[in-house]
N, C-alpha and C positions, 0 to 999 in steps of 0.2 A: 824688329818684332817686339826684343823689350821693353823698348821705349813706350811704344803704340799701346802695349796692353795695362802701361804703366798710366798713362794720356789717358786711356778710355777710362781707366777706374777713378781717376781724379775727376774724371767730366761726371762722370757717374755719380762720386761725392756732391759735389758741386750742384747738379741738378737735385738731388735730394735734401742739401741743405736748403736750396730756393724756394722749394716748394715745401716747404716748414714754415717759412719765414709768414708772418702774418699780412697780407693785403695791405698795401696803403689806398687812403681811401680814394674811389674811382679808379682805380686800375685792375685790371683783368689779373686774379691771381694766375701765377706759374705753374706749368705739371709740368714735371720731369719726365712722366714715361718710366720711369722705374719701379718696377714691384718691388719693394721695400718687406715684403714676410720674409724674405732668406737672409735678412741682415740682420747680425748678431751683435745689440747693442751694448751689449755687457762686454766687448773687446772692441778697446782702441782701435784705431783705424792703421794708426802711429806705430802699434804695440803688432800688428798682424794683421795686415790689410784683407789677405783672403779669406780670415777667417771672418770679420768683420763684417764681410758684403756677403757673404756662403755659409756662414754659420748656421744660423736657421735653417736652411734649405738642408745640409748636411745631417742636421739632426732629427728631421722627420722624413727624410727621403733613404730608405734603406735599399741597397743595391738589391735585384732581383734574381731570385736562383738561378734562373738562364742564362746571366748576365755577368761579367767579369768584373765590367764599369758601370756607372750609370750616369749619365748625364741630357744637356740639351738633346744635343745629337742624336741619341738612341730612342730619346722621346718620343721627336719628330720620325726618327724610323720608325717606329710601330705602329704609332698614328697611318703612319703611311701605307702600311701593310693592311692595318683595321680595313683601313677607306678602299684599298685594294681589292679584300676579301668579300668588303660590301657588294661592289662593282663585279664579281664574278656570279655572289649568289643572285643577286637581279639578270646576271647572265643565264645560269641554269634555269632559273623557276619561272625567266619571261619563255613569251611566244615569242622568238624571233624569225624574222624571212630566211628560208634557208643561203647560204652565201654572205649575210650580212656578218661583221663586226661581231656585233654581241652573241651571234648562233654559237662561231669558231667558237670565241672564247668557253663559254658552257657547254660545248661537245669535247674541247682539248680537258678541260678540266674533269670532266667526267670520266674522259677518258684514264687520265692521271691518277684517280680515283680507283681504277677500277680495278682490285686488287685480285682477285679472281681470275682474270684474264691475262695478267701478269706472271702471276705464279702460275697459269699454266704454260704460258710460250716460254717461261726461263729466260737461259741467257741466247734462247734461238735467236733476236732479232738482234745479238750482238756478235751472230758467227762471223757474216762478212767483215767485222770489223777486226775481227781477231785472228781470222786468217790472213790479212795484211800486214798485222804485227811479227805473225811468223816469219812472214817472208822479208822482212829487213834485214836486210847484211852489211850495210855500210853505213857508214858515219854518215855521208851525203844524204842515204835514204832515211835514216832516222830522224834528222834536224828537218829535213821537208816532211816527213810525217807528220814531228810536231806540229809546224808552221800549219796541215793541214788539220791538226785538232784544237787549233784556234777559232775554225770554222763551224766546230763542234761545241765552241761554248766548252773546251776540254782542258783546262790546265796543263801545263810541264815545265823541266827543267827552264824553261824561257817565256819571259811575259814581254806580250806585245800590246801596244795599244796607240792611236792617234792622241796627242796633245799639241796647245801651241808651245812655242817654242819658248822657253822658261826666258829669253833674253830678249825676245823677239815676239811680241804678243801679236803681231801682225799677221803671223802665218804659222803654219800649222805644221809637225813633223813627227814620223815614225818612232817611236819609243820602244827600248827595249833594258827590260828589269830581270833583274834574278830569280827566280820561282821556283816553282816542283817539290817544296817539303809540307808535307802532311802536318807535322806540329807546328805549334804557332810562332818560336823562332829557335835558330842553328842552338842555341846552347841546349837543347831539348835533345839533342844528340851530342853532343859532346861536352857533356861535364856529367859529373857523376853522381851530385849529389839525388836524395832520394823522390825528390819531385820530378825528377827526370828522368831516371831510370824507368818509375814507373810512367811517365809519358811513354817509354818506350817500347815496352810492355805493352802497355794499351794497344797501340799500332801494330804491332802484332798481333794480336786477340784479334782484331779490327779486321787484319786484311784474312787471318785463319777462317773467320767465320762468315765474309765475303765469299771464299772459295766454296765452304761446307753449305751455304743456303742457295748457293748457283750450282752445286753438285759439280765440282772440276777437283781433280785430285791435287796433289802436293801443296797442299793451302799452308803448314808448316815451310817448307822451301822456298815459296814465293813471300812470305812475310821476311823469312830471313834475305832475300835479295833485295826487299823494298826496303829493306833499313839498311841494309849496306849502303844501296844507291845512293838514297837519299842521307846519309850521314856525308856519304864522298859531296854529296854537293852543296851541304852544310858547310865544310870544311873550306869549302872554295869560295864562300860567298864572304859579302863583309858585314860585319858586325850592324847592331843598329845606329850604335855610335858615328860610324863611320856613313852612314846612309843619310845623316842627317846634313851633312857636309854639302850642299847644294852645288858647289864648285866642281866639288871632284867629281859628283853626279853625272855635271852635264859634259858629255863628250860628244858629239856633234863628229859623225864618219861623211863623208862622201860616199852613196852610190851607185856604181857607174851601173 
């Protein structure tokens, strides 16, 4: 992978010096294909290559409050969400056929919306759900719980999902990753310094005030079990360090 991104920045160069270079005569000048505003000609290429081809862009692109990072990626995610959000209000404000596509969507949405009706059912249409959790006593029946709040679009302790096969691109196989922690990673629970404590903090406030706006008691005692929990599974998990290790990653079980 270093080499390749090492390879793309020099084609990169390369395409951009060609398309500088002045026409000889009768020949179709060269385009590179490269936007050329985020390159920062006042550093060597030699001297700090990222800075070089990213400079510009760096210094008129300010990360966004909401946002941690900002880059390509997140661009095209928003765009995608705009075009998303477009695609729903032509859901709502058309006439559609009852049954069709576009109806659901602008009836689910509306629904989603519709905060009034929400806050009056509460947490009623999540009784049946939380009388299940009551009733788990075993280890067995807990891991098949999860397994079925995967069903639910529901996070836990275990992430599952179809991928091909990282060795084997031909075919397709069951994946299973480490998950279930509310902060964004394990040292968020175990180290002490003060960006992390108050992470931890926070998650508490979080789940107290989950309990106090669903009106269920001991919102104090259930924040203090969901940090425990989830610190216990911090603890077990491996670093990110260690996540990146592709080899160790892949373990490949037999299912009988």
């Amino acid at each position: 992978m270093k080499f390749w991104i090492w390879g793309a920045m020099c084609l990169a160069l390369v395409g951009c010096s060609s398309a500088d270079k002045p026409p000889q005569s009768g020949v179709k000048p060269l385009r590179s294909g490269v936007d050329k505003r985020g390159i920062d000609d006042s550093v060597r290429p030699q001297d700090d290559l990222f800075m070089h081809l990213n400079g510009e862009w760096l210094k008129h692109t300010p990360i966004p409050a909401d946002k941690t990072s900002y880059g390509s990626f997140e661009i095209l995610a928003d765009e995608a969400e705009a075009n998303i959000r477009e695609i729903i209000s032509e859901a709502v404000d058309g006439d559609y056929a009852v049954g069709s596509e576009m109806q659901k969507i602008g009836d689910f949405f509306l629904s989603y919306m519709d905060e009034a009706t929400i806050d009056q059912r509460g947490v009623q249409p999540l009784q049946e759900e939380l009388a299940r959790i009551d009733q788990l006593s075993t280890k067995d029946a807990i891991v098949e719980y999860m397994g079925y709040l995967q069903t639910l679009d529901v996070g836990g302790p275990i992430g599952f999902y179809i991928d091909q096969d990282d060795k084997d691109s031909t075919r397709y196989l069951a994946a299973v990753i480490q998950s279930g922690t509310s902060l964004p990673d394990r040292d968020y629970y175990l180290k002490d310094d003060e960006k992390y404590l108050s992470g931890r903090d926070a998650l508490k406030k979080y789940v107290t005030t989950l309990f106090e706006l669903s009106h269920l008691p001991e919102g104090d005692e259930a924040a203090e079990a969901v940090l425990t929990i989830e610190t216990q599974l911090a603890d077990a998990q491996w670093t990110r360090t260690q996540l990146r290790d592709a080899d160790k990653r892949y373990n490949k079980y037999q299912v009988s």
